[in-house]
C-alpha positions as CSV (number, residue, x, y, z in Angstrom):
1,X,-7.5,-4.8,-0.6
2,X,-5.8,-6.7,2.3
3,X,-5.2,-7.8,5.6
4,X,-2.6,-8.5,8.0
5,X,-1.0,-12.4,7.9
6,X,1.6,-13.7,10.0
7,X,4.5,-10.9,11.6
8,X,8.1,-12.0,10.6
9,X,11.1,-10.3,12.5
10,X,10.6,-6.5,12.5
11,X,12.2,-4.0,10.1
12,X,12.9,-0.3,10.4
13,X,12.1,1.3,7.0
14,X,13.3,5.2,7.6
15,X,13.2,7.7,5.0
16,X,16.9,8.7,3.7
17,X,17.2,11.4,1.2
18,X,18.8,10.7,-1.7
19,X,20.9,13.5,-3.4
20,X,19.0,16.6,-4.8
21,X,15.8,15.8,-2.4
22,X,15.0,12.4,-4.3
23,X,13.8,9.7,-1.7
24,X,15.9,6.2,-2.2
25,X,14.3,3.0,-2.9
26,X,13.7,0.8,-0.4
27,X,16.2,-1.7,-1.0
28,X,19.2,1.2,-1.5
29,X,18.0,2.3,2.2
30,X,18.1,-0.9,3.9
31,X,21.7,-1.1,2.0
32,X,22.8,1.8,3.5
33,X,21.7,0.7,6.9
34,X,23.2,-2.4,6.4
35,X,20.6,-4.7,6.3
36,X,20.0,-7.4,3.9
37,X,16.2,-8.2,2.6
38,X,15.4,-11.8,3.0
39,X,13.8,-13.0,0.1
40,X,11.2,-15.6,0.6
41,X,10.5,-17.9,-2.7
42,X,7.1,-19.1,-1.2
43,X,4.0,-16.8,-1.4
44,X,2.9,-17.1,2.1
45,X,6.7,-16.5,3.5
46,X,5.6,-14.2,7.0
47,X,6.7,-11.3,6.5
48,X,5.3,-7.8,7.9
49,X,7.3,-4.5,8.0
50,X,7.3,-2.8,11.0
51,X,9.0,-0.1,12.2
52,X,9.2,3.4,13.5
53,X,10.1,6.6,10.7
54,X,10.4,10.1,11.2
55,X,9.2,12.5,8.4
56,X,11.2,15.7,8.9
57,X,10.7,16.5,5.4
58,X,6.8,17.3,6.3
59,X,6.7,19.9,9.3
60,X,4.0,21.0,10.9
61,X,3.3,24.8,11.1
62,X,5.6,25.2,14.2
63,X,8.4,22.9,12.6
64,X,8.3,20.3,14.5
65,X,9.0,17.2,12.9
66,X,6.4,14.3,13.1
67,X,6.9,10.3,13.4
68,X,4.8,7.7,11.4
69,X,4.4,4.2,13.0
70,X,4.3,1.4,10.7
71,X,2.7,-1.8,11.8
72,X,0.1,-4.4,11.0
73,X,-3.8,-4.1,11.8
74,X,-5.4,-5.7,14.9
75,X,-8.9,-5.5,15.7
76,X,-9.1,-2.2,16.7
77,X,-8.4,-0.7,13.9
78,X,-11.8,-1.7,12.6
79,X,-13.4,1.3,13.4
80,X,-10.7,3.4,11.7
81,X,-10.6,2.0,8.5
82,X,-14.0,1.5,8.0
83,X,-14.1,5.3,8.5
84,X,-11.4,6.2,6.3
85,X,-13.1,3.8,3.7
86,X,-16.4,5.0,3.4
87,X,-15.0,8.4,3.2
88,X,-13.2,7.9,0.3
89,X,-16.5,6.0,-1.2
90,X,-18.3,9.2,-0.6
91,X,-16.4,11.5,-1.6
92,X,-13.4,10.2,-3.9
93,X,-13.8,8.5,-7.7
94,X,-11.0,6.2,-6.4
95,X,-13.2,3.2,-5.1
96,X,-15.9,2.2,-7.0
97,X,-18.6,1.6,-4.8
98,X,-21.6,3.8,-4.4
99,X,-22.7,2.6,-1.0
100,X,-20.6,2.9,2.2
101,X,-19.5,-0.3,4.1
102,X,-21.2,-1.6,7.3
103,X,-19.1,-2.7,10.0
104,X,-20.3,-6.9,9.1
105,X,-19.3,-6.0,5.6
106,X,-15.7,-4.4,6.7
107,X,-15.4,-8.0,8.9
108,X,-16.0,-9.9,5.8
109,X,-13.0,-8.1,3.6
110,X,-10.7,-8.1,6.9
111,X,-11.4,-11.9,7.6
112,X,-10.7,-12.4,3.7
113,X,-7.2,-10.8,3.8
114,X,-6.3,-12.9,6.3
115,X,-7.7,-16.1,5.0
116,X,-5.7,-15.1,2.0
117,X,-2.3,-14.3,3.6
118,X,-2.1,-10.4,2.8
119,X,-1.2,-8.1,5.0
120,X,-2.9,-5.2,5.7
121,X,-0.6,-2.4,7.2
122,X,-1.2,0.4,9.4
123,X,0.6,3.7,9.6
124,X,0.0,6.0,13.0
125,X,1.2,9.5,12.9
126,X,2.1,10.7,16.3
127,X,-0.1,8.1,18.4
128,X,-3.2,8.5,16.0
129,X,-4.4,6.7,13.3
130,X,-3.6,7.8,9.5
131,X,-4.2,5.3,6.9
132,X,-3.4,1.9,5.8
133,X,-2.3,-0.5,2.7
134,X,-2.8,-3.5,1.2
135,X,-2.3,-5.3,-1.4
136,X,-5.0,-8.9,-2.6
137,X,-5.1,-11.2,-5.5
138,X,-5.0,-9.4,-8.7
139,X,-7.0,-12.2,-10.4
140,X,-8.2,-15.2,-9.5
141,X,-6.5,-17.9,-11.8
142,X,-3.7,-19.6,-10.8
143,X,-1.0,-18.6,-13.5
144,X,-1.5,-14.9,-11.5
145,X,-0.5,-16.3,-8.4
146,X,2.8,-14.3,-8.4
147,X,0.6,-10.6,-9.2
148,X,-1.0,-8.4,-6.7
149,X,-3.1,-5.6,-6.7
150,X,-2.7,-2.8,-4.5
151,X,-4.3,-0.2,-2.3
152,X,-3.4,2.7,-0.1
153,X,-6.1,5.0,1.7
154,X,-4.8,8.0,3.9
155,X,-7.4,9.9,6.4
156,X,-8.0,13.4,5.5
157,X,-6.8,14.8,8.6
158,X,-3.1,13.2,7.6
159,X,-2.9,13.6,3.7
160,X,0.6,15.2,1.8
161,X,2.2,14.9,4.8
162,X,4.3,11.8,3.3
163,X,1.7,9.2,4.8
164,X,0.9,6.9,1.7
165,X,4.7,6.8,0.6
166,X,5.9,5.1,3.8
167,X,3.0,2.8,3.9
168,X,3.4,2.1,0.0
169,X,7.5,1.3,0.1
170,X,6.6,-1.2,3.3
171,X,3.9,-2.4,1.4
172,X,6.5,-2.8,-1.6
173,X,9.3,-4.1,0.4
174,X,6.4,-6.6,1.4
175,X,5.4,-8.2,-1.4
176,X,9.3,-8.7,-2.6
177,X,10.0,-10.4,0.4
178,X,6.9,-12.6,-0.1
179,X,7.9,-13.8,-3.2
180,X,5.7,-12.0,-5.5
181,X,6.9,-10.5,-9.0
182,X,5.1,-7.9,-9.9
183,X,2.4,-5.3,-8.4
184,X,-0.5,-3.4,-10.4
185,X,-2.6,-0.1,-9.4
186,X,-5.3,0.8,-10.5
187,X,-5.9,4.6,-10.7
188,X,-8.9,7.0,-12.5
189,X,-7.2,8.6,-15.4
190,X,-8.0,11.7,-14.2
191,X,-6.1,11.7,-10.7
192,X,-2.7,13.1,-11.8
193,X,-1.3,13.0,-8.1
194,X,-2.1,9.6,-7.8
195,X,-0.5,9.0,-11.5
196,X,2.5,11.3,-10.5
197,X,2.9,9.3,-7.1
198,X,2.9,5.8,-8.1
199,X,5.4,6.9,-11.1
200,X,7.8,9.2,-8.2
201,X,8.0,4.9,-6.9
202,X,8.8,3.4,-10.2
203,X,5.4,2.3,-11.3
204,X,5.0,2.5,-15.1
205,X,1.6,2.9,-16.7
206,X,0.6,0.0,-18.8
207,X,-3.0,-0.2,-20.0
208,X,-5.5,3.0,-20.2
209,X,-9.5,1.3,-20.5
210,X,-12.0,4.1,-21.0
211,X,-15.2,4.7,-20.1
212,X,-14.9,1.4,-17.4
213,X,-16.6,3.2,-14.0
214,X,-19.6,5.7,-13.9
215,X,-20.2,7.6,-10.5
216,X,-20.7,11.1,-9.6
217,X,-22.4,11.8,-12.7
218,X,-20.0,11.1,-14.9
219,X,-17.8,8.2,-17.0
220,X,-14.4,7.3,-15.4
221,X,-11.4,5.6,-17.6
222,X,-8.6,3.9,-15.4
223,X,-5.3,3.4,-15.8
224,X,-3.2,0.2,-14.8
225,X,0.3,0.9,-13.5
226,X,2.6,-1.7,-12.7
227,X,6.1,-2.5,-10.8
228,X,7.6,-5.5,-11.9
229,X,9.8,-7.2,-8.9
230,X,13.2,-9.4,-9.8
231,X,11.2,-12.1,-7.5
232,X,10.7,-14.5,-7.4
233,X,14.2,-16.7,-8.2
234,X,12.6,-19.6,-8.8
235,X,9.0,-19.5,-9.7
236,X,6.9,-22.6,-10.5
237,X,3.7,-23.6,-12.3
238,X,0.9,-25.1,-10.4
């Protein structure tokens, strides 16, 4: 996972349908806004996506439309996410850790992400928080340097509501503009929304390992799924 590095200029990333209900890419929306992405060739380029989108296609009970924030952590988002962390360690198979994070332990993976240039982005949905992304070092050798690994955590209180898409195409858009070329998820095999969601952003799955994570009682296989980036234009050895 990841944290928040240096803020670029701001972008606005609103969610345009595409015809028959599909959701464009990120790039085809910024096209239709007229906007150009600005395509950094140097892993560390700054560059955060922030912006303001409205999610009319996810109403609350008295239709009313709701408006999702996206913008990159400060410090007091601590206690959020270390809530919305240990509550998916508790209760999800998607993290594989058994015990929940203390607050010195959150510090440590924050101040990591930073030392490491990732960002770590926050969504708020109407003035409260509702999840955040990331994305780290996929491994550590230095012929990897242009793959990430991804994750996306979205507080109970705020799930299907469209919450981990908008956060996952800035996250996306992100890593493009960073200069990275390709982005991997790891997912249990056995979490079809999660499989059904990264594929719905053009993820395709790429390795199946069995039997790699026990919790809950039981054996969990994971799958890898991966989006491969046309960045960057000139990558380099070393």
């Amino acid at each position: 996972m990841i944290l928040a590095g240096c803020v670029a200029t701001p972008q606005i990333f609103p969610i345009i349908p595409d015809i028959l209900g599909r959701r464009a890419s990120p790039s085809r929306r910024l096209a239709r806004l007229g906007a150009t992405p600005d395509f950094h060739h140097g892993l560390l380029a700054p560059a955060a996506p922030i912006g303001q989108v409205n999610l009319p296609y996810h109403t609350d009970m008295d239709g009313a439309s709701s408006t999702v924030h996206i913008r990159s952590f400060v410090e007091t988002d601590l206690d959020a996410i270390l809530a919305i962390y240990n509550n998916a360690i508790e209760t999800l198979t998607a993290v594989f850790e058994y015990q929940p994070y203390t607050m010195d332990k959150m510090r440590e993976w924050v101040a990591a992400k930073q030392e490491g240039g990732f960002p770590i982005l926050v969504a708020d949905l109407d003035n409260g928080f509702a999840g955040f992304a990331t994305y780290g070092t996929f491994r550590a050798r230095p012929a990897y340097k242009y793959s990430v690994e991804h994750s996306v955590y979205v507080a109970e209180r705020a799930r299907r509501r469209g919450i981990a898409r908008v956060l996952m195409e800035a996250l996306i858009a992100d890593a493009r503009q960073r200069g990275y070329h390709t982005m991997i998820g790891g997912v249990v095999a056995d979490n079809d929304p999660s499989l059904r969601f990264h594929e719905s952003l053009g993820f395709v799955e790429v390795a199946h390992v069995r039997e790699v994570g026990y919790k809950f009682g039981r054996w969990l296989d994971l799958k890898f799924l991966q989006l491969v980036f046309e960045t960057p234009a000139n990558p380099t050895e070393g």
